[in-house]
N, C-alpha and C positions, 0 to 999 in steps of 0.2 A: 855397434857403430861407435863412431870417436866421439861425438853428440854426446855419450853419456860419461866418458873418461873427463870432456871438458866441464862437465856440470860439475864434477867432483872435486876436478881442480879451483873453481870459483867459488864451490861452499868453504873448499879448506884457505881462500885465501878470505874469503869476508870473515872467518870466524878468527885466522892470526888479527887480522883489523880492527877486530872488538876487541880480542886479548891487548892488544899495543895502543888500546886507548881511540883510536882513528873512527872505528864509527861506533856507534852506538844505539843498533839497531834494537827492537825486541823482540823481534820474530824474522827467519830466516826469508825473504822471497822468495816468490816463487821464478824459476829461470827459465827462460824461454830462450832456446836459440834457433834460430832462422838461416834460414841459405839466404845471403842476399840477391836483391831482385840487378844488383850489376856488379860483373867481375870484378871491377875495381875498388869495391866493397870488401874483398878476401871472399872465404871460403864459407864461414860460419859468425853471425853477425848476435851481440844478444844486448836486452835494454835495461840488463838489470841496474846500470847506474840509474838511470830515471825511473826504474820503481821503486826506488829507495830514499828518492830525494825528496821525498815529502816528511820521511821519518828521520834522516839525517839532519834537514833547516840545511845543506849545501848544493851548490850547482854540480848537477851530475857530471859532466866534467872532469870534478875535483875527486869526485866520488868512485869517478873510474879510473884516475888518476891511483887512488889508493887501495883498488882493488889488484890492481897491475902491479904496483909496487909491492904487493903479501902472496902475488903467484909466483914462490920462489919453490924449488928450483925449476926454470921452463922445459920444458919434456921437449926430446930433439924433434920431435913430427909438429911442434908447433913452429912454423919459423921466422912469426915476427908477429907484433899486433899495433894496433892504434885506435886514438880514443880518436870519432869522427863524429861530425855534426855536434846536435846538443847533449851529444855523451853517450852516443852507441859505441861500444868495443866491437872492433871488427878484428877478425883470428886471419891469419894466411898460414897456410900448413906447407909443410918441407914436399918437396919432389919425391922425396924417399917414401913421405907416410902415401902419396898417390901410386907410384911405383907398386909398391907392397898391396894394395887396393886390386890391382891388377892382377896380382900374383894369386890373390883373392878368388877374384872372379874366373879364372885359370882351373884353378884348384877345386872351386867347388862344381862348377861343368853346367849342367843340366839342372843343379840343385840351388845355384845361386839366384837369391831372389826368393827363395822358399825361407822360411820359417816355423818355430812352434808358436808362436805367438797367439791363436789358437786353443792351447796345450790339448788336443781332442774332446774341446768342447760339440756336443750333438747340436746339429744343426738342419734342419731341413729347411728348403726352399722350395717353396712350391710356386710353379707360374707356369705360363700361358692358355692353361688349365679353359679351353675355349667348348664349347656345347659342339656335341658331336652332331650338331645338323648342319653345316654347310664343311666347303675344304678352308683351310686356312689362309687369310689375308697378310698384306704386310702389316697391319698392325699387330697381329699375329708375330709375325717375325722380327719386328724390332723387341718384344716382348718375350720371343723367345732366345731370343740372342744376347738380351740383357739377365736373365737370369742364369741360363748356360755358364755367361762368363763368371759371374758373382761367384758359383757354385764352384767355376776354375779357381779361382783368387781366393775363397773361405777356403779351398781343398789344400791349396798352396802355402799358404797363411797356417796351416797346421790344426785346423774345424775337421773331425768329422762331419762330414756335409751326405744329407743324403737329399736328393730331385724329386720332387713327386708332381704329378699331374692329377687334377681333380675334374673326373670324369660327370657334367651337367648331363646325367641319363636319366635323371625324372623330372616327370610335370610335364605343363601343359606343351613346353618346345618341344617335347619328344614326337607327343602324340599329334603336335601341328605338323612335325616333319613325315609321321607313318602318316596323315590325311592326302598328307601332299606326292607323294610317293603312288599310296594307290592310285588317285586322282591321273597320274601321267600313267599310270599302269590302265588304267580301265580308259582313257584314252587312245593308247598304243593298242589293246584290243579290240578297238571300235566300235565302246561302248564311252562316248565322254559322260563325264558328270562334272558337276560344278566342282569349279576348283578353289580351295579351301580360303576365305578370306584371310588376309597375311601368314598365306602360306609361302613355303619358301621356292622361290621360282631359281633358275640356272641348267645348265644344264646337264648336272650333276646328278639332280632329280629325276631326268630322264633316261640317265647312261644305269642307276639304281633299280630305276622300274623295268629296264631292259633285261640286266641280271635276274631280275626273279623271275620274268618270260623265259628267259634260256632255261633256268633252273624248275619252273613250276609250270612253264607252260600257262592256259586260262584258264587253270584250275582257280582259283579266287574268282572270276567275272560273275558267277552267279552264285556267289555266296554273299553273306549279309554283313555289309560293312563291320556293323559293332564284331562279330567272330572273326573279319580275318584282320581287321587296321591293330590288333597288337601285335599282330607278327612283323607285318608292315614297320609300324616303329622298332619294334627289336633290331629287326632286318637291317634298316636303313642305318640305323644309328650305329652299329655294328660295324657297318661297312664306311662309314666314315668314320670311325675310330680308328679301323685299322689307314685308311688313308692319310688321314692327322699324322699317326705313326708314321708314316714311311717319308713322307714330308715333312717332318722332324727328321728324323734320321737323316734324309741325304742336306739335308739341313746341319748335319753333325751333333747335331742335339737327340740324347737320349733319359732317359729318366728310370733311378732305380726303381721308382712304384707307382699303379695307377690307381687311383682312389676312387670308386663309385657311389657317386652319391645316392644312388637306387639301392646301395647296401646298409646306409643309414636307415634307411625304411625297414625292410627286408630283417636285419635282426634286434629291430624294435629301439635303436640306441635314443630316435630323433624321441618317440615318447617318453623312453629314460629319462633325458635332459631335461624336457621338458618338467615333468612329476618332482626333479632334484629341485630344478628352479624354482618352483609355485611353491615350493615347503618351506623356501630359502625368502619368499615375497617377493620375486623376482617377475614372476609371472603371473597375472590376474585375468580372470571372463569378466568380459562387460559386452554387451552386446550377442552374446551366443559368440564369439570370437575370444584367442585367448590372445593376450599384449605382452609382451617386454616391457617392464621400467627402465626402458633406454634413457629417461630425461635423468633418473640418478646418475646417470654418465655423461650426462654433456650431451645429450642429443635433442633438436628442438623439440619434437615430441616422443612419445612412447610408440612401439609398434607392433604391427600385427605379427603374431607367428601362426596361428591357423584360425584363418578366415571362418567364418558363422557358418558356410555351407561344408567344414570341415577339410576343406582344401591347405594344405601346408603354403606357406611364402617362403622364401628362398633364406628368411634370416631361421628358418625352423631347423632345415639342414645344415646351416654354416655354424648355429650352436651346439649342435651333435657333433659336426666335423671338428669343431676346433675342439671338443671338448676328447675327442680321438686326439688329435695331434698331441695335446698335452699330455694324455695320458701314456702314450708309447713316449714320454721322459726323454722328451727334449729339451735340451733349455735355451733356446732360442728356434723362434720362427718367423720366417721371410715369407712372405706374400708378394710377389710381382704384380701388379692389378693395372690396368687403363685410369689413365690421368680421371675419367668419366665414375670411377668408382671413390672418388677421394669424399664423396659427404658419407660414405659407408664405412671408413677406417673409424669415428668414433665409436657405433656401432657393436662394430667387432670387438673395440679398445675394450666397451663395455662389456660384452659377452667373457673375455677375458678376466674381468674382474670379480664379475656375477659369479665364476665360475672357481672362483679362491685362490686366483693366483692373480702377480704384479703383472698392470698393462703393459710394459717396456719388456714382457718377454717377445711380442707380436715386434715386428716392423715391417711397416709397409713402403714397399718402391713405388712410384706412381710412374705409368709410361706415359708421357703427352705422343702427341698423334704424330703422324709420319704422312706427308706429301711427297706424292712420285712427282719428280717436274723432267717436261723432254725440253731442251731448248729454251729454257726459261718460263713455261707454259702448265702447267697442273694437268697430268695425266689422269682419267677421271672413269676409263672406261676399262674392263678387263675381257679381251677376244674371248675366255669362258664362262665366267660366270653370268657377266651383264650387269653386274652391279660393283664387286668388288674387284679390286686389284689382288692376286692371288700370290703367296709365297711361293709357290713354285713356280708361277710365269717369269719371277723376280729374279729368282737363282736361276732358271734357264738364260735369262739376257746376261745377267752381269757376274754372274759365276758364285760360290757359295763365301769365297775371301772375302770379294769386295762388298757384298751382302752384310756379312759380318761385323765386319768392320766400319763399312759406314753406319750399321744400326747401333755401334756402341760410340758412334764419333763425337755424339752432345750427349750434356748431360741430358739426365733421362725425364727431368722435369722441363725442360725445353723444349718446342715443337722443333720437328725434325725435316728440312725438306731433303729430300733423296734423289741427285742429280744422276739421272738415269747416263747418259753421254759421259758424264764424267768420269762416273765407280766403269766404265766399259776400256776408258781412254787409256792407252799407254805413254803417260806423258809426268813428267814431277809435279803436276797439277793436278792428280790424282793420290789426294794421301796414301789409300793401300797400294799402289804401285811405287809408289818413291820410297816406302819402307821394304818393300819386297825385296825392290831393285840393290837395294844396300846389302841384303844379304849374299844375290847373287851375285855381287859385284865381288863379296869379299872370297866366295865361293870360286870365280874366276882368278883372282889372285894366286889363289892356293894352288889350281890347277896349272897356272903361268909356271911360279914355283918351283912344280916338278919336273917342268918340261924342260928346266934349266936345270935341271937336279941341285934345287935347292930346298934342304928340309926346316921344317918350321923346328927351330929350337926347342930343346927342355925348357921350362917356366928358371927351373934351376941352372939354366948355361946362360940363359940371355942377357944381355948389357940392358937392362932396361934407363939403365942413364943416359941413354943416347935419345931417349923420347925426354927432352927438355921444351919444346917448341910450346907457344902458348895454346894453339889448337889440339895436339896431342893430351897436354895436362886436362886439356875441357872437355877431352873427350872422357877419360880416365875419370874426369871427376862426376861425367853423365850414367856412368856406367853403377859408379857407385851407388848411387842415387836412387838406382831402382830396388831396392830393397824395401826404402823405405816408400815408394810411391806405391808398393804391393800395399803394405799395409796398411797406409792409410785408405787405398782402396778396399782393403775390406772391414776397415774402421766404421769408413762411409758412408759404405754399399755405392760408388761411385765409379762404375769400372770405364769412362770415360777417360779418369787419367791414364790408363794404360796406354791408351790409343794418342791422347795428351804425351805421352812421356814419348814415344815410336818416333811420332811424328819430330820431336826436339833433338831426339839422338841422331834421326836420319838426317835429318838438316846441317846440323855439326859435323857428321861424316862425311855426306856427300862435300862440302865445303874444305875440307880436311886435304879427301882425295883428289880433289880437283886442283890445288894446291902442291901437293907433296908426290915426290915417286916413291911408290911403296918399294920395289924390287932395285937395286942398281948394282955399282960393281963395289960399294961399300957394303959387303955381308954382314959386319956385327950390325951396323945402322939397318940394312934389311929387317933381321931377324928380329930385331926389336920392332919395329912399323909392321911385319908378319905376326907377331905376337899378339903388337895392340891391337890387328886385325880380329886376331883369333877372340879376342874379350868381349870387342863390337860382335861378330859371331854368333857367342856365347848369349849376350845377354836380350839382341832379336829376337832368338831361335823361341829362349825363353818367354819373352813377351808376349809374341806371336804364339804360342800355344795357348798365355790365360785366352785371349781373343777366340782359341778353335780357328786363327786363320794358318795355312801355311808360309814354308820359308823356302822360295825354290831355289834352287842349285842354279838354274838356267833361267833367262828371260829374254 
């Protein structure tokens, strides 16, 4: 990007300025250049006269004043500047160097917007990673929609990136979910028995203990709890995993690995970790229980990993697992978690460390919560389950786009309310609909176009100096832009700007269109307004895919 041709130009003129005696700095600044926050600012704005006016003794001003005067000779994509306020230089760039931007965006299709930046660094993210005892909620899905995207935007960005989902198959959830399962099973055989105190109720439970009747018939009724409730949980757990599954999927989220935490048991790694730690005095018995020195890590106290009656805690298997993740030689790992797991990130930060490597290899997203509202009102009840609002009830009302997209619309630390009437509404008051509408609108263009048999130009035949208009230059210059808002999104892990950025391009479009006639009887002026078309096009389509939302033809 020009960002860093300008930084070069401003080193090579402050160091003629030292040499001609004019400053006399002793260390170079650092440059920061900024898009300003108004057009009338130019293009690219930066403050290095005022970080210098402390080491100079001059008013920045003068400072920039004599930075100007040693950027010699002006390169023709720059085409004017001025020192404004109390000594910001503000750049305006030639029509040409926007032009060209375009030709850019043209040229690279489907790939612009991507980068190495990255350079295939390994990356795994793991998130929504939910206990396979109930179906999946929308907290669920904002949680799964925000990692999905990350996972687009690292991929994009030039990470190998690999998905994984961490399967909660042991302990005491599993075996409350097989208590509960039989419980509707030996009811539906009309034999009740009490049903399991914070057991899980819906009717999910019943539709599970219906399946093992078709399949087993009452063969279990008069056999002894303790012998058949493992199968029961196996069973159950099973069959809502594949469920999860497939509600991800039409969800368009899928993951290259599942991770069972019942296999950290299974081939001994959780006692492994354990025996490494406690050599390391990381792990000590007091009480017939064994503890974490969590408090060497900033945690307010130390904590349990398996309980006196020899029962494991949930931090037993997450120091096994993470000590797996590291070990398969990633060097970064992403955790998506519930805002509700945030006094656990030190924790882990710790486990991390206990474990011989830097804590900033971990970073963790935190999701805050998601309110369904109808008409202004908190939706609070789900027709299936009875307690939760369901991901698939979600994506059946308002379709898998607008689901999407409004789960990445705030940032992720922000509560989210989810206007059920509005993600439905076909109106410019529906942000994924007004960014959609843009693409098909441009899409109807094209087909206008042909109907007149007229074809969209070569990048290399078109007049693109007929796109002078000041909304044309701001659209050209929105386009460009999203390069860098990919990366700063996966700098961030903030993939809100994506849907931040849709939304500012749509705006400027639609505004654009509404203004101007794409098609008339001046063809070279067409072909070029068909062209810019084609850029807006281009960089939607793109956008629209980090999201997983589509780009229709028709609307």
């Amino acid at each position: 990007m020009i960002e860093g041709n300008l930084k070069e130009l401003i080193v090579e003129a402050l160091v003629r300025a030292k040499e001609a005696g004019k400053l006399k700095y002793s260390q170079l600044p650092e440059i920061i250049l900024e898009r300003p926050a108004e057009k009338s600012y130019g293009d690219i704005t930066t403050t290095v006269a005022m970080t210098l006016a402390s080491q100079e003794r001059k008013p920045p001003r003068v400072i920039a004043d004599i930075i100007l005067k040693h950027m010699s000779p002006t390169p023709s994509w720059i085409e004017r500047w001025e020192i404004a306020g109390p000594g910001f230089i503000n750049f305006y760039l030639s029509p040409s160097f926007w032009h060209n931007q375009l030709l850019f965006v043209l040229n690279r299709g489907d790939r612009f917007g991507s980068s190495d930046y990255g350079k295939g660094m390994r990356i795994q993210v793991e998130f929504v990673s939910a206990n396979p005892t109930g179906p999946l909620h929308v907290g669920h899905g904002r949680n799964a929609a925000v990692g999905d995207v990350l996972a687009r935007i690292l991929t994009f960005s030039g990470y190998q990136v690999e998905k994984e989902f961490y399967i909660n198959d042991f302990g005491n959830q599993i075996e409350l979910l097989g208590q509960s399962v039989w419980s509707r099973y030996m009811e539906l055989n009309g034999k009740p028995v009490p049903f399991p105190e914070n057991g899980y109720h819906g009717d999910y439970v019943y539709d599970i203990a219906r399946e093992i009747i078709a399949r087993k018939g009452s063969e279990f009724v008069e056999k002894d709890p303790a012998e058949v409730l493992p199968f029961f949980a196996e069973f159950a757990s099973q069959v809502m995993l594949e469920r999860i599954k497939a509600d991800l999927e039409a969800f368009r989220v899928t993951f290259d690995s599942w991770f069972s935490e019942k296999s950290l048991y299974q081939n001994g790694s959780v006692a492994q970790v354990l025996e490494t730690l406690k050599s390391k005095g990381f792990i000590y018995e007091q009480e017939g229980a064994l503890w974490f020195r969590s408090t060497q890590f900033g945690d307010d106290k130390d904590r349990v990993v398996i309980r006196s009656d020899g029962r494991p805690t949930y931090l037993a298997s997450d120091i096994a697992y993470h000590q797996n993740k590291l070990q398969r030689g990633f060097s970064k790992l992403i955790n998506v978690w519930g805002a509700d797991h945030g006094g656990y990130v030190p924790r882990v930060k710790g486990i991390i460390k206990a474990l011989g490597y830097p804590e900033d290899i971990l970073s963790v997203v935190l999701i805050q919560l998601v309110r369904l509202m109808r008409e202004g009102v908190e939706v609070k009840i789900s027709k299936r389950s009875g307690k939760l609002i369901l991901l698939s009830d979600l994506v059946e009302e308002v379709g898998v786009d607008a689901a999407r997209f409004f789960f990445t619309m705030r940032r992720t630390d922000s509560h989210l309310d989810f206007d059920l009437e509005l993600a439905k509404s076909q109106s410019k008051d529906n942000p994924v609909y007004y960014v959609q509408y843009v693409h098909a609108r441009i899409c109807s263009l094209f087909r206008e176009a042909k109907k007149l048999s007229i074809a969209l130009p070569s990048p290399q035949e078109v007049d693109l100096n007929r796109l002078n208009s000041e909304e044309e230059l701001s659209l050209i210059k929105e386009l460009y832009h999203f390069p860098k808002v990919v990366i700063e999104s996966a700098l961030f892990l903030e993939p809100h700007r994506i849907t931040f950025y849709l939304q500012n391009l749509a705006s400027i479009f639609h505004s654009y269109y509404n203004k101007y006639r794409f098609i008339s009887e001046d063809l070279t002026l067409t072909g070029a307004r068909l062209t810019l078309a084609k850029g807006v096009q281009i960089v939607l389509k793109n956008a629209l895919d980090l999201l997983g939302v589509s780009a229709p033809e028709v609307m």
